[in-house]
N, C-alpha and C positions, 0 to 999 in steps of 0.2 A: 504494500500500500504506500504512494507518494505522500510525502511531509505535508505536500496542501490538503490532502482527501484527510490526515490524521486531525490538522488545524481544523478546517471545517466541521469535524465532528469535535473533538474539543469544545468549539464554540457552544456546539446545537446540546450536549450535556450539560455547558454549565446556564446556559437558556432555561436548562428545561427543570436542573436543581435549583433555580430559582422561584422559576413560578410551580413547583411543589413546594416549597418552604412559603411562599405567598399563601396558595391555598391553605394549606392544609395546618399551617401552624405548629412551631415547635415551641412554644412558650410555656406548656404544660408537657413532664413527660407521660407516657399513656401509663393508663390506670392497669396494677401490676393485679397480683391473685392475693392482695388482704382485706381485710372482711370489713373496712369501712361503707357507714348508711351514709346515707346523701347527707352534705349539710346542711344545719336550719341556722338561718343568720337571722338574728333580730333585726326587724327595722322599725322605725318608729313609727307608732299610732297602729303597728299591723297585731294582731293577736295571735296569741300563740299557737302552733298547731295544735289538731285536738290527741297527741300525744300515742296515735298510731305506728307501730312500726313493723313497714315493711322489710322483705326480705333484706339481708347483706347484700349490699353489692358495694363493688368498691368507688367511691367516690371522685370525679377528676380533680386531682391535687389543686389546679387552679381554682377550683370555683369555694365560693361564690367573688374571690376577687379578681380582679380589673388583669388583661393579660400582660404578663412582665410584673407584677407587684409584688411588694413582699407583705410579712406579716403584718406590717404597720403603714406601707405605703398606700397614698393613693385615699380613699374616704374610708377605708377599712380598717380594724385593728384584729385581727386575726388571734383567735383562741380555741384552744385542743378539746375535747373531751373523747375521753375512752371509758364505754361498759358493756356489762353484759345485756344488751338488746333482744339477744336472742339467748337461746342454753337454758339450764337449770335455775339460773339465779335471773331469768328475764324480769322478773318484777320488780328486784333490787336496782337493774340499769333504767327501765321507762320510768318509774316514780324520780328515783337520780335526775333524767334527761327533762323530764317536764319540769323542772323546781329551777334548774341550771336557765332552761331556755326563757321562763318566766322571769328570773329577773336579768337578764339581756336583755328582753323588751323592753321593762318597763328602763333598766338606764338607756337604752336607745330614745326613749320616748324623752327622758331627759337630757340628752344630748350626749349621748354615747362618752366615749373617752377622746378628752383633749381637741374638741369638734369634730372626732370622725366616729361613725357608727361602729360597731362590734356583732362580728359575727361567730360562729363557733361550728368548727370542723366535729364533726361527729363521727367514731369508728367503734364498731361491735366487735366486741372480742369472744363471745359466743361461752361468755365464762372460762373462759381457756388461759394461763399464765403465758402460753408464748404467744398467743395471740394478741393479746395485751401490750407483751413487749415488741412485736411488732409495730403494732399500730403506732406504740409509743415513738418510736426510730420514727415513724414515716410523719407523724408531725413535725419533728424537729427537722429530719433533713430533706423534706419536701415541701411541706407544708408552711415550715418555719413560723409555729406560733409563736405567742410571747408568754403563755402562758400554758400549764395542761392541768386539765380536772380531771379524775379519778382514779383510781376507783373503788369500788366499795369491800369486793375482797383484797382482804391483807395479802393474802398467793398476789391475787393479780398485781397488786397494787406495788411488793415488789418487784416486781418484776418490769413493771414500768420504769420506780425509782434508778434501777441500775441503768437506764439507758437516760433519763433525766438528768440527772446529778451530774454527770460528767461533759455533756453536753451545757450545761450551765442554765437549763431553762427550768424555772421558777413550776413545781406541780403541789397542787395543794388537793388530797385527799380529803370527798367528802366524809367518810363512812368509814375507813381502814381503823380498826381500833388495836390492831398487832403493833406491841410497840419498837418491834423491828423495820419499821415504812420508816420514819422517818430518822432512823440511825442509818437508813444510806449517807446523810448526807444533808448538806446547811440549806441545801435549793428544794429539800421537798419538808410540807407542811400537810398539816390536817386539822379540820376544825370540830371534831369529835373529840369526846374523852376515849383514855385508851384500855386494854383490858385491865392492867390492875387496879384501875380504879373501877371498874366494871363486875371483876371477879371479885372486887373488897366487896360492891354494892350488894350485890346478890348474897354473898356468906353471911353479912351484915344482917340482910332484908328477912333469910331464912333462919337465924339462928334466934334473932331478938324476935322477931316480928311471928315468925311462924311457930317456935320453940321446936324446930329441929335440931336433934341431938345425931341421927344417926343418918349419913346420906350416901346414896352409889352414885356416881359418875359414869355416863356414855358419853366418849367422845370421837370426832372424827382424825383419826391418825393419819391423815393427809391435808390436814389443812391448819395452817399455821394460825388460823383465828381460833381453832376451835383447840391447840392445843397450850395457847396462851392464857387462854380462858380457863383452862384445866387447872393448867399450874398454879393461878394467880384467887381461886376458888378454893382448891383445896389448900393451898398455903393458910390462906386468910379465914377458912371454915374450922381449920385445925386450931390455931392460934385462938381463937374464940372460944376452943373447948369440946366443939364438934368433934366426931372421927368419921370417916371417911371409911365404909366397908368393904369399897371395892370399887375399881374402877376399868371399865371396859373399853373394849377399843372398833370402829368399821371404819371402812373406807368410802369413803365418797362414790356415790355409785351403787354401793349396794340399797338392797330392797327387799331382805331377810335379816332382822336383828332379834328374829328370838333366842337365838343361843345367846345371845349378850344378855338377853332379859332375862330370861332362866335362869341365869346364873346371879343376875339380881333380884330378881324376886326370891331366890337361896338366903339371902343376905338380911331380909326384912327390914329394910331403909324406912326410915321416916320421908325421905323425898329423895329424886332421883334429879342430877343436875346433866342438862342436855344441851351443850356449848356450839351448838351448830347451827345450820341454815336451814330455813320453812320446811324446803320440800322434802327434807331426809326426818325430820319433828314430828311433821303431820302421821307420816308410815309408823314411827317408832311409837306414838300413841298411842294407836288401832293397835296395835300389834302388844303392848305393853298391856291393854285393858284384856284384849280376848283373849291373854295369856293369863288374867286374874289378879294382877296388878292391881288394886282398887284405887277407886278414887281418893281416899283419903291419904292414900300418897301422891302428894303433888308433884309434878314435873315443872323444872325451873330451866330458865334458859337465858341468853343476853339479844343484844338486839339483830341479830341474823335471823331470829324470829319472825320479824316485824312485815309481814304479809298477811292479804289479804288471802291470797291462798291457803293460810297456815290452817281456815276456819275449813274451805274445800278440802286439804287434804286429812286434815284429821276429826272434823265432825266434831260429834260427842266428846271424842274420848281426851279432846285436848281442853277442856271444860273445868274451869279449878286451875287451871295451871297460871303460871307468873313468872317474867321475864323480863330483864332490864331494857331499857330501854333514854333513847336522844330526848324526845319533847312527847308532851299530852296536847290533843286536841280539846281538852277541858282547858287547857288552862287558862284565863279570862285575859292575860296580857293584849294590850290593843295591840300591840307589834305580830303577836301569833293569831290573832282573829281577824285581822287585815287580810295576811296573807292567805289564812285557809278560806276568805270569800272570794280572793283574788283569782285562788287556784281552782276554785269550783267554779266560778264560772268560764274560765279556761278550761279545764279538765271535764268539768263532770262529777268529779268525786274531792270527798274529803283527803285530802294529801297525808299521806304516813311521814313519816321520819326519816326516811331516805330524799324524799321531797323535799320537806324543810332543809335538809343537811343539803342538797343539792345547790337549792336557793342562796343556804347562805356560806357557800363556798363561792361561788360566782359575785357575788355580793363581796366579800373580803377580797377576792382578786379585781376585782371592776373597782374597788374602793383605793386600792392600792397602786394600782395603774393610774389614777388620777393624781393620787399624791407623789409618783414618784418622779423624779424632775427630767427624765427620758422612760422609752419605753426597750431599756436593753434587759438584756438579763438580772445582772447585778443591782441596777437601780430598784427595778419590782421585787424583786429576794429581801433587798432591805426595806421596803416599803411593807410588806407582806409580813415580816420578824417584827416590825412596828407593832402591830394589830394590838389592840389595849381596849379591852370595857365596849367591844363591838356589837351594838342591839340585834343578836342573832336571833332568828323565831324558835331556834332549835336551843336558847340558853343563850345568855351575853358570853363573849368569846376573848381570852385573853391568851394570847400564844406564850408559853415560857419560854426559856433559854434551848428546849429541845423542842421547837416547833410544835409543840403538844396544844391542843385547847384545855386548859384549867377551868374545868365548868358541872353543873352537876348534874345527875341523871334521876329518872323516874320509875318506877316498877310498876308495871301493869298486870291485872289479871284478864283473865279470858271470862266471860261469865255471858250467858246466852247469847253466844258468838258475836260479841262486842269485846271489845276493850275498856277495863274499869280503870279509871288512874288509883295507886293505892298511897303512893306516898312519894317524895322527895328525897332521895338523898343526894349529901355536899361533902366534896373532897375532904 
């Protein structure tokens, strides 16, 4: 082939990688196989979705901002959230995502941060740890938020932190009450209290309050909430004077725990404490009762409870039982009765505790991004470790020296498949 016929085509190639790169745009790269939902960007005066979520699919890393922009360029200020949308702990992530996306709105309605709106990249992790820390990576090096919200499991939650922390962007946990989330690292935060002050409440609640002397433990040996909870329970149940008869052990996933109960109801426990999530509570119930378990041993547990489903999967049998717990929908504070008419008429229902805690982690980060004098990493981190006496609906919030929330919790009973508040307890 002659030099001109080689030139002529030369030319007619880079013609034609032209107008494909005109068309077709490289500005976003294409969406890879992680389990990110579409994003919902608050804008102002719009309401919030009504809190449906469809299938995973992965979301284009560009949208909803402007093409070429970053996380703060442009009229956007770009912010993460990662939960469980879909999986086992679905209920835990939509209550989370409606409370987050609620007050987005309503600061967009008040003028977002620094005159530009806020939007919020959203990715479902399907309850999964590596998915999680997936999703985590692809906010920071895609997405490039300024901030990342969740998540509600302590497993997920680190699992996110290790990919936060090092990266330098600012995550503040609604939910994680494991007090290993926030020992990755000075960049991650949580606006909950954590389990030993959780497993103090409950040995407390059940020893003074219920005059339990003798209790068995079921816990899940895969999940680092439910074995923090364990530790920090039975320490604190003991110490009180209590003993501990025995304590058992399933894995996440199963959906056969009578050999654990038979071996407890061996033991004749004044209460049995059950450190896990709804939908593993609900099973262990039924199955705890039709084993002969009676009711007047009550079954206690912390706030991985805290579903609606908890009353669908366990019926009857979870009736009597109490469980610590973030915030009561009793409680008359105008700040938590605002929000729960806000969210009703958004939502449709009474908002749980994962909601509240959602709300007012987006709340402390949006608060924070205002006060801090740019929107880099390090400026929001110190802005965020500021956090002091914050009118939270889920509890006022004061972050200590380990990013922890210093605040107190509630214990609820179950009683004609409602939730009764029973009392307060403070750090």
């Amino acid at each position: 082939m002659s030099r001109n016929s080689l030139t002529l085509l030369g030319l007619l190639a880079l013609v034609t990688l032209c107008c494909e790169k005109k068309e077709g745009g490289t500005t976003s790269p294409a969406p890879g196989s992680g389990t990110g939902t579409q994003a919902s960007s608050g804008s102002a005066g719009a309401p919030p979705s009504t809190g449906n979520v469809h299938a995973a699919t992965p979301a284009p890393p560009g949208t909803p901002l402007a093409p070429g922009s970053g996380g703060a360029e442009g009229d956007v200020v770009l912010i993460g959230e990662v939960g469980s949308l879909t999986g086992p702990e679905a209920s835990f992530g939509i209550s989370t995502r409606n409370g987050i996306e609620l007050a987005v709105n309503q600061a967009n309605a008040s003028g977002g941060v620094k005159g530009k709106k806020i939007a919020v990249r959203v990715y479902d992790d399907q309850s999964k740890p590596e998915e999680a820390a997936n999703a985590a990576t692809r906010l920071i090096n895609q997405d490039h938020v300024k901030v990342i919200l969740g998540e509600v499991a302590s497993t997920n939650s680190l699992a996110m932190a290790q990919k936060a922390q090092p990266a330098g962007v600012p995550m503040i946990s609604p939910s994680s009450t494991n007090p290993k989330v926030t020992q990755v690292g000075n960049y991650i935060f949580r606006v909950c209290f954590i389990d030993p002050f959780q497993g103090f409440v409950m040995a407390k609640f059940s020893h003074e309050n219920l005059k339990v002397k003798r209790a068995a433990v079921l816990k899940d040996q895969k999940s680092d909430y439910s074995l923090g909870l364990t530790e920090y329970f039975t320490r604190t149940f003991t110490e009180m004077g209590g003993k501990i008869v025995t304590t058992e052990a399933y894995a996440k996933g199963d959906s056969d725990f009578r050999a654990q109960l038979t071996a407890i109801k061996g033991q004749k426990p004044d209460a049995i404490y059950i450190p896990g999530y709804y939908t593993d509570v609900g099973i262990i119930a039924r199955q705890a009762r039709e084993l002969g378990i009676p009711k007047k041993v009550p079954l206690l547990g912390g706030d991985g409870w805290r579903s609606e489903k908890l009353f669908e999967l366990g019926g009857s049998a979870i009736e009597g039982s109490y469980f610590s717990d973030h915030y009561s929908p009793d409680n008359p504070s105008p700040i938590v009765q605002k929000f729960i008419a806000e969210y009703k008429q958004a939502y449709g229902s009474v908002p749980d505790s994962l909601a509240g805690l959602g709300y007012d982690s987006a709340r402390v980060a949006i608060a924070a991004m205002k006060k801090a004098p740019d929107l880099s990493g390090p400026a929001i981190r110190d802005a965020i470790a500021q956090t002091k006496d914050f009118p939270g609906v889920a509890g006022t919030i004061s972050l200590d020296e380990n990013r922890n929330a210093v605040k107190p919790a509630v214990v609820l009973q179950v009683e004609d498949g409602k939730l009764k508040y029973m009392t307060t307890i403070s750090p």
